[in-house]
Structure formats: structure tokens, C-alpha cells
Phi, psi and omega in degrees: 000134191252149204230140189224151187232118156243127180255108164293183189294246006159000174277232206282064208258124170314282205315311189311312172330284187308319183286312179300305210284329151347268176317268193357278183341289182295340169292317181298295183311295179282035170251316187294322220289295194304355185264334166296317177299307190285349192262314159303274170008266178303357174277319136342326182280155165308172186256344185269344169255000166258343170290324175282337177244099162007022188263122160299139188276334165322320190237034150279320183298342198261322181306311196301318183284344194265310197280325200259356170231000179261029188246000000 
């Protein structure tokens, strides 16, 4: 029994596939970039300047992770 795979115009397109999973790839990469950034930053600070803009040190990793992939 010949078992046969036909592709339409709207079936498997690789390249579009390689190009979507690309873009991804580099969104995901300047997302970890800005959450590593905003994460130093704030870690930098004094614990007497985080206290002045109202941040816990405790709650930096949730700020950091909050700014750079829910905004």
C-alpha cells in the first residue's frame, strides 16, 4: 500500500516556519537581555535608594521579570 503526502500552497512552508521560529528566538534573546539588564541596575543600587523609590531587594527579580516580558 503507497501511502502519498501532497502539499498544498498553505501546507508546510519551511522557510516561513525557519523565519517565525528565527524571530522568536531573537525576541526571547532581547527579552532575557532587558531582564538581565534591569536586574543589574537595580542590584547596583544601595539598599538606602531602593528604599526611596519603594522596592524591596527581595523584589527585584519579579520587577525585573514583570518589566521585560509582561510590558
Amino acid at each position: 500500500m503507497a501511502h502519498t503526502a501532497t502539499l498544498t500552497q498553505g501546507g508546510f512552508n519551511l522557510s516561513a516556519r525557519i523565519a517565525n521560529l528565527i524571530e522568536r528566538v531573537k525576541e526571547n534573546r532581547a527579552r532575557a537581555s532587558e531582564y538581565n539588564r534591569t536586574y543589574t541596575e537595580l542590584q547596583r543600587l544601595s539598599t538606602r535608594e531602593l528604599d526611596d523609590i519603594g522596592i524591596r531587594r527581595c523584589d527585584i527579580a519579579d520587577l525585573a521579570r514583570e518589566h521585560a516580558y509582561c510590558s
